[in-house]
N, C-alpha and C positions, 0 to 999 in steps of 0.2 A: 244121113237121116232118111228113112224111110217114107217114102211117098205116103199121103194119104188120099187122094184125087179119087173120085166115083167115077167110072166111066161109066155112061150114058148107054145101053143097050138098045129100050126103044123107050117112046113117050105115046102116051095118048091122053089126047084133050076129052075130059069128061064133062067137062062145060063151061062153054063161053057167056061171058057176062059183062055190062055196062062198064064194067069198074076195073073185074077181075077174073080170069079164065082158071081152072082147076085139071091140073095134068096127073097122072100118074107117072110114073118113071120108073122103068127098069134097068138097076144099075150092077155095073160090076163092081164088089168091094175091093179093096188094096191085098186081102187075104185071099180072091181068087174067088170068094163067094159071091151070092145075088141075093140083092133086095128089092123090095121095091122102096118109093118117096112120094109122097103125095105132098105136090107142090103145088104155090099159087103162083101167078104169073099177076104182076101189077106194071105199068107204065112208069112209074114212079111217081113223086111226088113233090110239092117246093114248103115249106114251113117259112113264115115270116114274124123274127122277134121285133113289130112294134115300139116304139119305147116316143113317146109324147110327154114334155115335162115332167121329168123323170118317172111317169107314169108308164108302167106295161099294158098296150092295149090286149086285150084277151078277148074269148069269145066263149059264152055259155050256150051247151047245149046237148040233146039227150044221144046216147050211144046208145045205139038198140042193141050192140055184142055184148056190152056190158051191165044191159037194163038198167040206167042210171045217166042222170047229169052229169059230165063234167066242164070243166073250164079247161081251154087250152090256146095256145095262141094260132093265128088263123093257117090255113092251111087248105088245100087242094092238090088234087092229082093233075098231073103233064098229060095235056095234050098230044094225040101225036103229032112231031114234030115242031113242040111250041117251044120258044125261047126259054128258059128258066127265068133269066129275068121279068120278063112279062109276062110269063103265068103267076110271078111271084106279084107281081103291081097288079095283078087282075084280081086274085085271090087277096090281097090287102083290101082291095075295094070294094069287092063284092061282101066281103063278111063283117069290116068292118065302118066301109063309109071312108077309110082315109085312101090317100093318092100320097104319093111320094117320087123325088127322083132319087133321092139316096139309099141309096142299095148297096148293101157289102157285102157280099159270099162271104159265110163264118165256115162250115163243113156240110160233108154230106155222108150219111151211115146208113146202115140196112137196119129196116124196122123190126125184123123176125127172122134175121137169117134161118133158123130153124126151118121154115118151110115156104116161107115167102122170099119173093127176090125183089119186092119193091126199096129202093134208094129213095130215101129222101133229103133234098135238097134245103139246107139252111142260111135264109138271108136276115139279115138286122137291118128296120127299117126304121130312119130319122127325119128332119124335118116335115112331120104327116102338117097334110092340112086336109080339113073337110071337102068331101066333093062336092060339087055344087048338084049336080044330076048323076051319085052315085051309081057303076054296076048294079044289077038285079040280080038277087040272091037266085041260087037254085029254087024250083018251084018246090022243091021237097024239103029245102031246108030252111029251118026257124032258127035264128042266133038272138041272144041279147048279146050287148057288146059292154064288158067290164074292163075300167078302169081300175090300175092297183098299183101300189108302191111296189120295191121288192121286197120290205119285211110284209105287206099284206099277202103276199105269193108265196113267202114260203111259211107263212100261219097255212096257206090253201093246199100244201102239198099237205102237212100235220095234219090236213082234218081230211083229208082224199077227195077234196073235190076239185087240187091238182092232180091227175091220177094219170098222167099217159109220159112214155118216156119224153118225146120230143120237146113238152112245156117245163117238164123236170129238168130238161137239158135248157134251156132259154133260162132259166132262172139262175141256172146256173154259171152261163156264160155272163151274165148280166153281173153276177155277183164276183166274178171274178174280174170282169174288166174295173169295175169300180176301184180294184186293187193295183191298177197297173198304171 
């Protein structure tokens, strides 16, 4: 079988950002030809499926990529060098108010292979209790925090105001462990 592999000729950073750097890349094809790739560069990210009395905790809030509200369940980007587990208990905290110790690694997949290399990381979080002196939201970010069954979650993908893969995927895993 024939190799597909890019090799990397050179890269230049056309801007670095709070979140996410923007490279261009010039590559050699498997045919011998060159292109170029305009990549972003992300640190990654931790996703956490809540679930509180068979309730899905989610988080309401506006996307400015996609000018519009969605719902999805909470989630932030890795520090450098932060635990996964503990950016995922921080990021539980901070969006939604809950704390947990139970934590269970489900998977972790590439949001846009296409041109992004952020991985994000998925944990399923049980026993939540309220914090007593919650984390403090980003100064920039407004959540509400929704409660929902999983037939109320997937009426919300139906109507798109579940709209991003990662929540599509949690509703999913959710609806399949029920079967197991």
């Amino acid at each position: 079988m024939r190799s597909l592999e890019e090799k990397t000729i050179s890269e230049t950073t056309i801007y670095k950002g709070k979140i996410i750097d923007l490279t261009v890349a010039d590559v050699l094809l498997p045919d011998g030809n060159q292109a170029k790739r305009e990549l972003v560069k992300h640190p990654g990210a931790v996703a956490i499926i809540p679930v509180i009395d068979d309730k899905l905790v989610l988080v309401e809030q506006f996307r400015k990529p996609l000018e519009k509200t969605i719902i999805e369940i909470p989630a932030g980007k890795l520090e450098p060098e932060e635990d996964r587990i503990e950016a995922a208990k921080r990021e539980l905290e901070e969006e939604t108010g809950y704390q947990t110790d139970d934590l269970a690694y489900v998977t972790s997949f590439a949001s846009s292979p296409g041109f992004a290399d952020e991985v994000l990381h998925v944990y399923v979080a049980k026993k939540l209790k309220k914090a007593d002196d919650p984390l403090a939201k980003d100064e920039d970010e407004f959540i509400n925090v929704v409660e929902v069954s999983l037939e109320e979650a997937k009426q919300l993908i139906e109507t798109g105001n579940i709209f991003d893969v990662k929540t599509m995927y949690a509703v999913q895993y959710l609806e399949l462990e029920q079967y197991r």
